[in-house]
N, C-alpha and C positions, 0 to 999 in steps of 0.2 A: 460524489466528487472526491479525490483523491486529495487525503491531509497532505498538501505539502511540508509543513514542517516536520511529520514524520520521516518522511522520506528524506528529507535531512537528517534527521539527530539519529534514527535507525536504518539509517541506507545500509548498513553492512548483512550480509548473509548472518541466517543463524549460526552460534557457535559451532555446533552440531556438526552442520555441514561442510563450514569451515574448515574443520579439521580433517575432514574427509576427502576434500579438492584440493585440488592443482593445475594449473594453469598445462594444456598441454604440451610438449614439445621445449624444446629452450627458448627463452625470453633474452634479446637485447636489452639490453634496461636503457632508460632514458628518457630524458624530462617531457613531460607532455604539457604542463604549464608552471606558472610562477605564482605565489598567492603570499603577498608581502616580499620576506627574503625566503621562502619554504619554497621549495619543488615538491613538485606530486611528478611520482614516477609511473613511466609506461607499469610496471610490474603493480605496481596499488589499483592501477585501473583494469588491470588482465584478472588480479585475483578480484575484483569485485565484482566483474562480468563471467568470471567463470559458469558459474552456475545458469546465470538467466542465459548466457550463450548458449548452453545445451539444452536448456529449456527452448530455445530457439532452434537447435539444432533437431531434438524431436520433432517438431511442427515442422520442418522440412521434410524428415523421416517419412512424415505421416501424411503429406503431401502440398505442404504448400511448396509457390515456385522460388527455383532458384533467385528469380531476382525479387521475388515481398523479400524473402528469408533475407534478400543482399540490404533492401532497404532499412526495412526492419533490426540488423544488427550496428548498422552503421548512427541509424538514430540512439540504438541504445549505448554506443557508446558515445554519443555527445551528452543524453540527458545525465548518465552516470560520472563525466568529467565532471558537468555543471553541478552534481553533487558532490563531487569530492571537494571540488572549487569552496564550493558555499559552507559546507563543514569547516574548513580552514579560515574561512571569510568568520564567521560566528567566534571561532575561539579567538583569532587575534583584535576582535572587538571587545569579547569579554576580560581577553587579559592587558588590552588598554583602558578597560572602565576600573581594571584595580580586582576585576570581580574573582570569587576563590573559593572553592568545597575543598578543599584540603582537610578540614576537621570533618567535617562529613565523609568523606573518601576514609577517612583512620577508622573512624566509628564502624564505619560498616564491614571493614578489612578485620580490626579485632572482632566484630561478631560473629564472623565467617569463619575466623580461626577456633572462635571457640566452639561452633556447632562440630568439628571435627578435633573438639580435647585434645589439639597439642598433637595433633597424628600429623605430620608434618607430607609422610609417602603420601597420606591416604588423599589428603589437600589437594597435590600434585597432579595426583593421580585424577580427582576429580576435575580441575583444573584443565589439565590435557586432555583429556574426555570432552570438555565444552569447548575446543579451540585454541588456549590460551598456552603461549611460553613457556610461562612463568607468571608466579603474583604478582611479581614487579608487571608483567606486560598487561595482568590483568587489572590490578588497580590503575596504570596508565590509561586502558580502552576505558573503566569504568567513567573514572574522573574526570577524560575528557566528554561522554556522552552527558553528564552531568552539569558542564558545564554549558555545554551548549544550549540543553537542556532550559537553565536557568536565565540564560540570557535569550535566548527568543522568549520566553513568554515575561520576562521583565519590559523587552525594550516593543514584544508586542501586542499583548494581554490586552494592556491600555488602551491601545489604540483600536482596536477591535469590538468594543463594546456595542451592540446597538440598542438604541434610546426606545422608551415604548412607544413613541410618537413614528418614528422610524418603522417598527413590527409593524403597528395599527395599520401604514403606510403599505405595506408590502402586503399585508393579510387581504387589504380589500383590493387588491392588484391582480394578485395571485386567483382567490378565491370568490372574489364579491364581483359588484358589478356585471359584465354581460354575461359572463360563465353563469351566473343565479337566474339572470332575466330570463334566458334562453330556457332553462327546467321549472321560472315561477317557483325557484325556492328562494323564501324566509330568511335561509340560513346565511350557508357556503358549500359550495361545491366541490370537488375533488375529483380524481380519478381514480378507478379500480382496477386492478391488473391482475389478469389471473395467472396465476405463476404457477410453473413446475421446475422439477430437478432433477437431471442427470446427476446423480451422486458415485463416483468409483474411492470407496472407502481403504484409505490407509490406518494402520494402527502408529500409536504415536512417537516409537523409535524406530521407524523405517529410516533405512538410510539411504542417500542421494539415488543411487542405482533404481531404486523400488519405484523411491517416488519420479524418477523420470522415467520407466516405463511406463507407470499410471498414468503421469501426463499424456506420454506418445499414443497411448490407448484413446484416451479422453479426448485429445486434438483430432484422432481420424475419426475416433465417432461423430463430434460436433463437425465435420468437413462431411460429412455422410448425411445428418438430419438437417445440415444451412442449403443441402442438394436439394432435401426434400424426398428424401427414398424414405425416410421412415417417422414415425413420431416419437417423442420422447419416452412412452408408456413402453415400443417394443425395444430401447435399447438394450435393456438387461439380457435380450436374449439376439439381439442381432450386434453387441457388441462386445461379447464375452471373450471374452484372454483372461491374460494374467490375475487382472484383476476381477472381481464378480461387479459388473454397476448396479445401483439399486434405483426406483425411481422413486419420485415423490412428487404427491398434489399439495402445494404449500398454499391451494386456495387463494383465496383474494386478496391481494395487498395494498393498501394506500398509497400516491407519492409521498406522504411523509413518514411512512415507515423506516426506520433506524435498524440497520444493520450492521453486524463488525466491520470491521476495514473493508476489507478483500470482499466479503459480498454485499458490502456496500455499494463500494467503486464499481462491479460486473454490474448490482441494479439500475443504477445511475445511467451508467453509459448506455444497456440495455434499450433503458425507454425513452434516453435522447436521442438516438441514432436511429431516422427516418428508415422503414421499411426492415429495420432488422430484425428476427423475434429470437434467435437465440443468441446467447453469450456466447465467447471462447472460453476454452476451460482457464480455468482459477486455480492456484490452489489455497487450501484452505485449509486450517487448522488442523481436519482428519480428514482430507483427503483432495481431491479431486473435485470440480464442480462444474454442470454447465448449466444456464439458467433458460427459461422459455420463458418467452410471454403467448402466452394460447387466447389472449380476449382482451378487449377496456371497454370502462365504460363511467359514467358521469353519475356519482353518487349525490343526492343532496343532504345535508348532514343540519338539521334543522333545531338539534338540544343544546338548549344554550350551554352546560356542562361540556358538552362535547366541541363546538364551538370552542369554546375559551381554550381546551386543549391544545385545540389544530394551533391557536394562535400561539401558541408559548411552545408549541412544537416547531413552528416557523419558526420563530426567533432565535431558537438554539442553532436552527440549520445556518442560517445567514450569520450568526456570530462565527460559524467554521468557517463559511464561506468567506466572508469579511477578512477573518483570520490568516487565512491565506493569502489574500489577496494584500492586506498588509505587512503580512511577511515578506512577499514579493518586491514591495517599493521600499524597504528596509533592505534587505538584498542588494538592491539596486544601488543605493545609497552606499553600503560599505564596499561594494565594485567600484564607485567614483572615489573611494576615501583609502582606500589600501592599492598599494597595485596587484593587477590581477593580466596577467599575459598567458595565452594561450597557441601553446606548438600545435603545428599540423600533424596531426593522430595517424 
């Protein structure tokens, strides 16, 4: 399941890349909505869809149709409004509760100064290398993520907790009951998924260009093996370009197996989505990703050690889930409580 609150406090493209794009063509600028007395302009919402636009533009490339690609962009530029929305929605709650890292924002500013001894070019320089202005504009982006930061898990942290009565509740929901009658285990039961991985490996300062060719590559092979023309094992050799893909048996996986973000989210959706076995590509920290499920099957897990785990590995999942989900009606809340107007895009 995808952290929403990330997706708020780090909605923006990496630095990196940042500094690399631009919106194509000339921009009219102009208000796309209202969040208190602050405008978010057409041009905030163009440069935050840059990127994932050409990320969609490849998958067009690479053959999906002109109208998913129409749907598909359209959606992503409402869910990316309702992010720019809800960032603005967050700080002007924090800086009505009084809330403030202003000494934290200094602290971290002079410790950045000093790891570059007073070299003021070389700061800059590093500086404009990740994206940024100016220090002013970077202790500005710092300070606000920070504060956002601090005010969702203040006003949502709390509310989010679940009780062990609650876990206990969910564990024999999930795991107990008919799922055990049905194998005559003791225990709890689970599912096992055998997973592989279309992997096309980037190194870690590729820049924008690389990594959306490796996407485009990775989009037509995954449109190639969801046809059903080949298996995951021969794409290294029946999807060679630019990039070399590599494959890999990542063996049997649990549902509660914890994965980073990004192939978190791909396994997730993976093994909720009736009849599907492969992912779309990801990407992912070093590269490109596409995920298979090749098998399932219903494990009984009968040691009480092991047990106890699943249970307190349940309850972390559902305290994210939860998380979100009360982040949501918090949201909701500061929409009723600031004004929030939204222009036709």
């Amino acid at each position: 399941m995808r952290a929403a609150w990330m997706a708020i406090v780090l909605l923006a493209l990496p630095a990196s890349v940042r500094s690399q794009e631009s919106p194509p063509g000339e921009l009219l600028d102009g208000i796309v909505a209202v969040v208190g007395e602050e405008p978010v302009t057409r041009s905030e919402l163009s440069e935050m869809l840059v990127f994932q636009g050409r990320l969609l533009k490849a998958r067009k490339d690479a053959g999906m149709s002109a109208e998913e690609a129409d749907r598909e962009f359209h959606k992503l530029q409402e869910e990316t409004l309702r992010h720019l929305v809800d960032n603005r929605l967050i700080l002007l709650a924090a800086k009505a509760d009084g809330m403030s890292v202003t000494d934290e924002v200094r602290r971290r500013i002079e410790k950045l100064k000093a790891s570059f001894s007073g070299d003021v070019k070389r700061l800059e320089k590093y500086l404009s290398a990740q994206g940024f202005v100016s220090l002013a504009d970077y202790e500005r982006q710092m300070g606000e993520e920070m504060l956002r930061q601090r005010m969702v898990f203040a006003q949502v942290r709390p509310r989010a907790e679940i009780s062990e009565r609650e876990a206990q509740a969910a564990f024999e929901e999930r795991f107990l009951g008919k799922r055990a009658e049905a194998l005559e285990c003791s225990g709890a039961v689970v599912s096992q998924y055998a997973l592989e991985q279309v992997w096309f490996p980037l190194p870690e300062d590729a820049g924008p260009e690389r990594v959306l060719a490796a996407y485009g590559q990775a989009y037509s092979c995954y449109l190639r093996i969801a046809r059903g023309e080949f298996g995951g094992a021969e794409a290294p050799d029946r999807c060679a370009g630019e990039v070399t893909p590599q494959f890999g048996d990542l063996g049997e996986v649990d549902e509660t197996k914890t994965f980073e973000r990004s192939f978190q989210d791909a396994f997730d959706e993976l093994r909720k989505t009736p009849g599907a076995q492969s992912s779309a590509p990801f990407l992912h920290k070093d590269g490109v990703r596409i995920l298979r499920i090749t098998g399932t099957r219903e494990e009984c897990i009968d040691d009480p050690e092991e047990v106890a785990q699943l249970r307190d590995t349940l309850k972390a999942r559902l305290e994210e889930e939860k998380f979100e989900k009360v982040l949501e009606w918090w949201l909701d809340e500061l929409r009723g409580k600031f004004r929030v107007e939204l222009k036709p895009l």
